[in-house]
C-alpha positions in Angstrom: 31.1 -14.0 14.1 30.4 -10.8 12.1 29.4 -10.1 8.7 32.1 -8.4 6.9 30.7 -5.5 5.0 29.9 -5.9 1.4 31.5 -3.9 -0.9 29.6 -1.1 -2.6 30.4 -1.4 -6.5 29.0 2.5 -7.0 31.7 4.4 -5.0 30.0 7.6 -6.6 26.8 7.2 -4.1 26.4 6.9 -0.8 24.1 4.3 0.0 21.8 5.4 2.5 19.3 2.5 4.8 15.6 3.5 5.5 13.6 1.2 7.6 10.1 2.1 8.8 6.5 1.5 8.3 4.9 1.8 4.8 3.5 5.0 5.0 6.9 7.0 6.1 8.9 5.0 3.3 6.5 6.1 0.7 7.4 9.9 2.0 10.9 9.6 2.5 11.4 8.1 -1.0 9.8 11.3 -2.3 12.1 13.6 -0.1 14.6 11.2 -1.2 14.2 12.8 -5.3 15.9 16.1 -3.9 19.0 14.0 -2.7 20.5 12.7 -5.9 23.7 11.8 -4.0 22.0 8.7 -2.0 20.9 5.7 -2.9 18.3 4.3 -1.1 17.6 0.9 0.6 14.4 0.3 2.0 12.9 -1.8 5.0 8.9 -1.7 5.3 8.2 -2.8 9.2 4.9 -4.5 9.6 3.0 -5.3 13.1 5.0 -8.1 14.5 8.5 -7.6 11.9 11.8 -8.3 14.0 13.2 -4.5 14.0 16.8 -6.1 15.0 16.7 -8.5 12.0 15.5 -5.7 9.2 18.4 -3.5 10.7 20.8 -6.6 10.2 19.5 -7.0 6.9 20.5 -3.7 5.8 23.7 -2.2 8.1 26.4 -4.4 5.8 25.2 -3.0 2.8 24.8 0.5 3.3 26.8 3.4 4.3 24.3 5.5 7.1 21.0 4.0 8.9 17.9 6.2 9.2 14.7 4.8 11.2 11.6 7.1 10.5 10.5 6.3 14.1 12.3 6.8 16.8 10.8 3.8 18.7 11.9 1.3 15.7 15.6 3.1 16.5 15.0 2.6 20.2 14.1 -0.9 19.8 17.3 -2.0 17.2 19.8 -0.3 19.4 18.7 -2.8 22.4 19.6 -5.4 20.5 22.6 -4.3 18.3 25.8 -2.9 17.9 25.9 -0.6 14.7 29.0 -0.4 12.6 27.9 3.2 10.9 26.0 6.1 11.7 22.5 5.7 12.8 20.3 8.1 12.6 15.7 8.2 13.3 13.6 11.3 12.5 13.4 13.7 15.4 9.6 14.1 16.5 10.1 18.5 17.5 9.9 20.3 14.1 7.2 21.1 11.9 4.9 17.7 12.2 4.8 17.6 15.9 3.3 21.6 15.6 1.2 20.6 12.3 0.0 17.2 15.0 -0.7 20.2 18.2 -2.2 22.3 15.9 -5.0 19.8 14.3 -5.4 18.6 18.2 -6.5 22.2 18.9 -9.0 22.5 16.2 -10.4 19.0 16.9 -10.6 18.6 20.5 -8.8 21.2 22.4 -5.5 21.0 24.0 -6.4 20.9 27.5 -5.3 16.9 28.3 -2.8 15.1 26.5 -0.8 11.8 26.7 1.9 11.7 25.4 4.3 8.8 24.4 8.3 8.9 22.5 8.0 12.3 22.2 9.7 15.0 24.3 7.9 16.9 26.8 9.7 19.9 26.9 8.9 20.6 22.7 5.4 19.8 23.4 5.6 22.4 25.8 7.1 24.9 23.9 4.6 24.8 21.0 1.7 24.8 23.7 3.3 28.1 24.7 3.8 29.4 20.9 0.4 28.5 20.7 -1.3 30.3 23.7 -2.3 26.7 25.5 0.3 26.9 28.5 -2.7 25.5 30.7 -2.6 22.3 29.2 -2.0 19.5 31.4 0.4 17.3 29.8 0.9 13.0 30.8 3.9 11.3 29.5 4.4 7.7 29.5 7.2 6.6 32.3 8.3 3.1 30.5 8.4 0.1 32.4 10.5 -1.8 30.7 13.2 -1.4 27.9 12.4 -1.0 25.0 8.7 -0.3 26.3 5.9 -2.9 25.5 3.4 -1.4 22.9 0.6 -2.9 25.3 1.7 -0.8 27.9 2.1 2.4 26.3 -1.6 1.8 25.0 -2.5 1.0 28.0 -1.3 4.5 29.3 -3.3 6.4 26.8 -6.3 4.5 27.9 -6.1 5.1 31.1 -5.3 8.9 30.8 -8.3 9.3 28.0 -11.1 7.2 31.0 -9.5 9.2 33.7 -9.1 12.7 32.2 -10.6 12.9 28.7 -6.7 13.0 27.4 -6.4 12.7 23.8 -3.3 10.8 22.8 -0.3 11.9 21.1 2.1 9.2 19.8 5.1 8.8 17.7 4.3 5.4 17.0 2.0 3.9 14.3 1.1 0.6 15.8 -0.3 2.5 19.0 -2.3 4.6 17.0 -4.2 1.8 14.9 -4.5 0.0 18.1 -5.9 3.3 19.2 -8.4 3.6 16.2 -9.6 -0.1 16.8 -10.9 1.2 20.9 -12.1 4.3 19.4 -9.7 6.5 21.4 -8.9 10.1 19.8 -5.2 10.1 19.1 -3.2 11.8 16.9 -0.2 10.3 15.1 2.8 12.5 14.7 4.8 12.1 11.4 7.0 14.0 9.7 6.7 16.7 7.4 9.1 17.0 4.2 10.8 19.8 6.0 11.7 17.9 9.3 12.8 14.6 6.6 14.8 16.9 4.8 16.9 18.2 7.8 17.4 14.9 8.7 18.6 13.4 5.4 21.2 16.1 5.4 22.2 15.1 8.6 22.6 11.5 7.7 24.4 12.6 4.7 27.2 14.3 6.6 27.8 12.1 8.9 28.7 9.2 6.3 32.5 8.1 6.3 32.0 7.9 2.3 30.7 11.6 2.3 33.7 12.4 4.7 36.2 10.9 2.5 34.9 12.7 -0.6 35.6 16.5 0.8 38.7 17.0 -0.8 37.9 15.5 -3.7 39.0 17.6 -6.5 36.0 19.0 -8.1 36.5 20.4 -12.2 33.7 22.6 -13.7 33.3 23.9 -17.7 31.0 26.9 -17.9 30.1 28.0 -21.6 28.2 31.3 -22.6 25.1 29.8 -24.5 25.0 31.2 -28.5 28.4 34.0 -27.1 28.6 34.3 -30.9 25.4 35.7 -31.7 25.3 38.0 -28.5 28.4 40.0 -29.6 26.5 40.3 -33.3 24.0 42.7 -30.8 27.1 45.2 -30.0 28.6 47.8 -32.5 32.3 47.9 -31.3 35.0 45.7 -30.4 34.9 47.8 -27.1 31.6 46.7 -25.6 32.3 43.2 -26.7 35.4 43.1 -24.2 32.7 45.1 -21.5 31.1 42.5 -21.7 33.7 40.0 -21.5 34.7 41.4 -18.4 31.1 41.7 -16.8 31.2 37.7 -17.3 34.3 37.1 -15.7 33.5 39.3 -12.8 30.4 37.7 -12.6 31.7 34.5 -12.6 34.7 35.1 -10.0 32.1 36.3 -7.5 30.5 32.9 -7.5 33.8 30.8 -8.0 35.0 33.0 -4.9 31.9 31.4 -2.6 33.3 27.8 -3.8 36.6 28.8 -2.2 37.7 27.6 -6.0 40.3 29.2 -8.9 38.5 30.1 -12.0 40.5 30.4 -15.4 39.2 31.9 -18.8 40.0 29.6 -21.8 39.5 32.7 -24.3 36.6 33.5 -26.0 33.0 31.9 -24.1 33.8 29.3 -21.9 35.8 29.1 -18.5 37.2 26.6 -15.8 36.9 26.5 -12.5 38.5 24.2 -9.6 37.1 23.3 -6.6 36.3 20.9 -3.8 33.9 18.2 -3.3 33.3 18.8 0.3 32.3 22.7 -0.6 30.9 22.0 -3.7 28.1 19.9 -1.9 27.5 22.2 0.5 27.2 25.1 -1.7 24.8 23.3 -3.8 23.0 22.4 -1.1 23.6 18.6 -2.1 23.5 19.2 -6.1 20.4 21.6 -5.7 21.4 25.1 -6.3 23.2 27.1 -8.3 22.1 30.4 -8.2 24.8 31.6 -10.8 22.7 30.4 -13.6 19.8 32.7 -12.8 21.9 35.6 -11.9 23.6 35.8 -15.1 20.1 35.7 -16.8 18.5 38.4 -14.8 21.6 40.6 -14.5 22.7 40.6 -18.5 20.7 38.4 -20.2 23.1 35.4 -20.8 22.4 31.9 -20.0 25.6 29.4 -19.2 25.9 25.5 -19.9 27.7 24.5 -16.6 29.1 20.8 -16.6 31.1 19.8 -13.5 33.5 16.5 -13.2 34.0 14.4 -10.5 37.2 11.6 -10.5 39.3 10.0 -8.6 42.2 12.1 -10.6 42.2 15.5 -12.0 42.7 14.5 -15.4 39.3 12.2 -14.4 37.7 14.9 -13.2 38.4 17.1 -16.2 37.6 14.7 -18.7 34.0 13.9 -17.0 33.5 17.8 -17.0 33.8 17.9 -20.5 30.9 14.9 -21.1 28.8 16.7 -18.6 29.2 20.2 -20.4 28.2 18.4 -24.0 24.8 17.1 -21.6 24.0 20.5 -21.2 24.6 21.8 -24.3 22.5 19.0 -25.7 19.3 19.8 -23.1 19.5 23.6 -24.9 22.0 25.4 -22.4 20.3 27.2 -19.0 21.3 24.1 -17.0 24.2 22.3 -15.0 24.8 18.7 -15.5 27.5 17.0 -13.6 29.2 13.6 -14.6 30.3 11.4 -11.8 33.2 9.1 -11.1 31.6 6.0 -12.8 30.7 8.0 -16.2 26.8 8.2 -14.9 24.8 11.9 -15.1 23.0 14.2 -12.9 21.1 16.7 -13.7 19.9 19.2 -14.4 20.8 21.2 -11.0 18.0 24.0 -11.5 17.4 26.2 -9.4 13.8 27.5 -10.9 11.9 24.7 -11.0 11.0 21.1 -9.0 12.4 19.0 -11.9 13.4 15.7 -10.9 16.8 14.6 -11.4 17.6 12.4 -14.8 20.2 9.9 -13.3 21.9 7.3 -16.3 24.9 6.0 -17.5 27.2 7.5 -20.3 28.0 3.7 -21.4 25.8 1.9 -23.9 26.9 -1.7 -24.0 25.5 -3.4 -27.3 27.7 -1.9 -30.3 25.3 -3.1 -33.0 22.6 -0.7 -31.0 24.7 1.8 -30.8 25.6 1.4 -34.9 21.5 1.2 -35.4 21.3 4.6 -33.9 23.8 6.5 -35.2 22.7 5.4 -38.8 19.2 7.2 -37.4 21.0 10.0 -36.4 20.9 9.5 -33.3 23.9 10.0 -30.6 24.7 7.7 -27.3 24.2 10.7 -24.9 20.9 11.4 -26.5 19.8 8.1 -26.7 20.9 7.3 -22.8 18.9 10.2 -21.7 15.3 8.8 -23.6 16.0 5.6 -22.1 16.3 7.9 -18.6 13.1 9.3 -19.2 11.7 6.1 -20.6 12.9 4.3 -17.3 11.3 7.3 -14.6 8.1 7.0 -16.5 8.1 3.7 -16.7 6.5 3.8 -20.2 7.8 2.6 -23.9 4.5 2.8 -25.3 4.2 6.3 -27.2 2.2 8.4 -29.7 3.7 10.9 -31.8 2.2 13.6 -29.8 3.2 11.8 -26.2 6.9 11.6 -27.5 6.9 15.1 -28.5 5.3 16.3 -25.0 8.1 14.3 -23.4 11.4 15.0 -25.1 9.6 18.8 -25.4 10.1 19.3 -29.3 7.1 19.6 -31.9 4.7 16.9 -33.2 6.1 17.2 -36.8 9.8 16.4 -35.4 8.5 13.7 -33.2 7.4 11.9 -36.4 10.4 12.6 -38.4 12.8 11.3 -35.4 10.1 8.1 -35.1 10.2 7.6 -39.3 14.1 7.7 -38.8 14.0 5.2 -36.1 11.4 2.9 -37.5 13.9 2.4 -40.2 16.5 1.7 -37.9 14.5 -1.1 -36.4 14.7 1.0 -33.1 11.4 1.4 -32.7 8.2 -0.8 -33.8 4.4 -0.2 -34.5 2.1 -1.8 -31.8 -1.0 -0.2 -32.0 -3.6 2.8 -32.5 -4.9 5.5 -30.7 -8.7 5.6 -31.3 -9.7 9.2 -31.2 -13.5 10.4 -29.8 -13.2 13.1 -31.9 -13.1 13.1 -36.0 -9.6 12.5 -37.3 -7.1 9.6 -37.8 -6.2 7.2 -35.0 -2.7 7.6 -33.7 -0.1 5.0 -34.2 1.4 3.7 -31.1 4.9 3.4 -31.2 7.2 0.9 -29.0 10.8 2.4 -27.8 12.1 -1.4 -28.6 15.5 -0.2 -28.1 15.2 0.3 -24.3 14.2 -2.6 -23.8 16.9 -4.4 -26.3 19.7 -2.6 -24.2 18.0 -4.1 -20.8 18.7 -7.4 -22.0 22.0 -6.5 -22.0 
């Protein structure tokens, strides 16, 4: 009898399974930080793991299945019958030439083995690289899925016979292969070929499918309009410029297939799609627009985009997501989801990872603590974002400062504020190798008292 599927409580996400071994987990979760829109399950496979059983494990739970080696895939598709997309990691882009390439410089292409990867790629990267004399072996299995024993056993035979040097796509052959001292090389992935396969798995989801006419609602603001129009003389450039903005701004709305309406005076609407919207973000990663308008005329723009289930959803969350970026100092793009949580900032300029957290604060008397301190929800969800990446509630003055990117002074007028709050407590000091005071270290207590709840 089958499983039913569970259901998935964060309808905003789609929830994306990864099983392979250790190594390609550890990469995919890093290729995984430019991909805000999955969440990630993972499934380490160890020498002797049951690759149907870890693929059971995880195909009622999620909404798309990725194996990082196409044997694993090979070997769960023997045995089961998915009910979603599967996907593995295609051994012919980038890794299999960076895996040729350190062959050459290390022993030479002129015998290979070669085992789960495609002959004909192999061959067309010998010929990019000027090796088209290379004599190529390719394992024939003998049974399905192939024994591990036998396709070592093939490049043992090839490297006694011919002096071939091995290339697998599988890990377990190539420790087995370091244990008889047989030169191998083991082809992984680079970011590049895990990217293009992520965005694969991403479209082929039914979540991602169901999402693509999902209205999309966006709130751009000119950052400080007030005090640019001080710069001009007449009333006459001010409306120049006005309209510089707006054509500016209906070029980009125009590549978003949206409608884009001026709300007077510095700030704009725009409607769009979900479906385009993702892809002309690139998956929440670009939006050139905010760069443009800085190089072209010197503005920066707060940009906060909704998504809901309604338009009146959708608008609303726009407006939280807008306040986000007005908050983080303008320049940047925050978008608010369907269950009230943030992402952002979408920057195009820089490798910043993605704050994800949740506009709801449950514990009303922490919430009363912190105003009193002067401190607002949004602000105080985003320092329990960063306080969660880093993994760290232990600051100094100067360490809180460096994180939430203001001065030392502030940082100990916020941390005097919050102290009398009872948000934050005294654990420590910083002894100092140089002459001078030792630091107090300060606890972010609050993080962990809205944890508990």
């Amino acid at each position: 009898m089958l499983r039913s599927k569970k259901s998935i409580h964060d309808n905003s996400e789609i929830n994306i399974g990864i099983i392979g071994p250790e190594e390609l987990v550890a990469q995919t979760k890093e290729t995984l930080k430019s991909f805000p829109n999955f969440k990630p399950h993972f499934s380490v496979i160890k020498p002797g793991s049951i690759i149907a059983e870890a693929a059971k494990d995880l195909m009622y739970d999620v909404d798309v299945l990725m194996f990082t080696e196409y044997h694993l895939y090979n070997l769960a598709k023997q045995f089961l019958d998915f009910p979603i997309p599967v996907h593995h990691v295609p051994l012919m882009g980038t890794g299999l030439y960076r895996s040729l390439f350190l062959i050459k410089n290390r022993h030479g292409l002129k015998n290979l083995s070669i085992d789960t990867i495609e002959k004909k790629y192999v061959e067309k990267i010998l010929a990019e690289l000027g090796e088209e004399n290379s004599e190529l072996s390719v394992f024939q299995k003998q049974s399905n899925p192939p024994l591990i024993s036998d396709i070592v056993g093939f490049h043992i035979d090839n490297h006694e016979r011919h002096g071939a040097i091995a290339l697998t796509g599988i890990q377990e052959v190539s420790k087995r292969l370091v244990e008889l001292n047989i030169p191998y090389e083991w082809v992984t992935p680079t970011q590049q070929d895990m990217i293009v396969s992520l965005e694969r798995a991403l479209l082929a989801t039914e979540t991602r499918r169901n999402k693509e006419s999902q209205i999309v609602f966006g709130l751009i603001n000119v950052d400080d309009f007030k005090k640019i129009t001080e710069k001009y003389h007449s009333e006459h450039d001010v409306q120049l410029l006005k309209l510089n903005i707006q054509q500016m701004l209906l070029d980009y709305i125009k590549q978003l297939d949206g409608h884009l309406i001026n709300l007077g005076g510095e700030e704009y609407s725009f409607i769009t799609t979900r479906g385009i919207f993702e892809r002309e973000t690139r998956g929440y990663k670009f939006i050139p627009l905010l760069q443009e308008t800085n190089h072209a005329m010197g503005i920066t723009l707060s940009i906060g985009v909704g998504f809901g289930s309604t338009a009146a959803e959708a608008g609303s969350h726009a407006r939280l997501a807008l306040r986000q970026a007005k908050d983080s100092g303008g320049d940047v793009c925050y978008i608010v989801r369907e269950n009230r949580s943030v992402l952002g900032p979408v920057d195009i300029t820089t490798n910043t990872q993605y704050e994800r957290y949740d506009l709801a604060i449950t514990d009303a008397e922490l919430l009363d603590r912190a105003e009193k301190a002067g401190m607002s929800a949004s602000y105080m969800t985003k320092l329990m974002a960063r306080v969660e990446r880093y993994g760290i509630v232990d600051y100094t003055a100067q360490e809180l400062a460096s994180t939430l990117n203001i001065t030392v002074r502030s940082a100990h007028r916020i941390l005097l504020k919050w102290m009398d709050a009872e948000l934050v407590d005294i654990v420590g000091e910083e002894k100092l190798t140089h002459k001078g005071r030792p630091r107090r270290i300060y606890r972010l207590s609050f993080t962990m008292d809205e944890k508990v709840q």
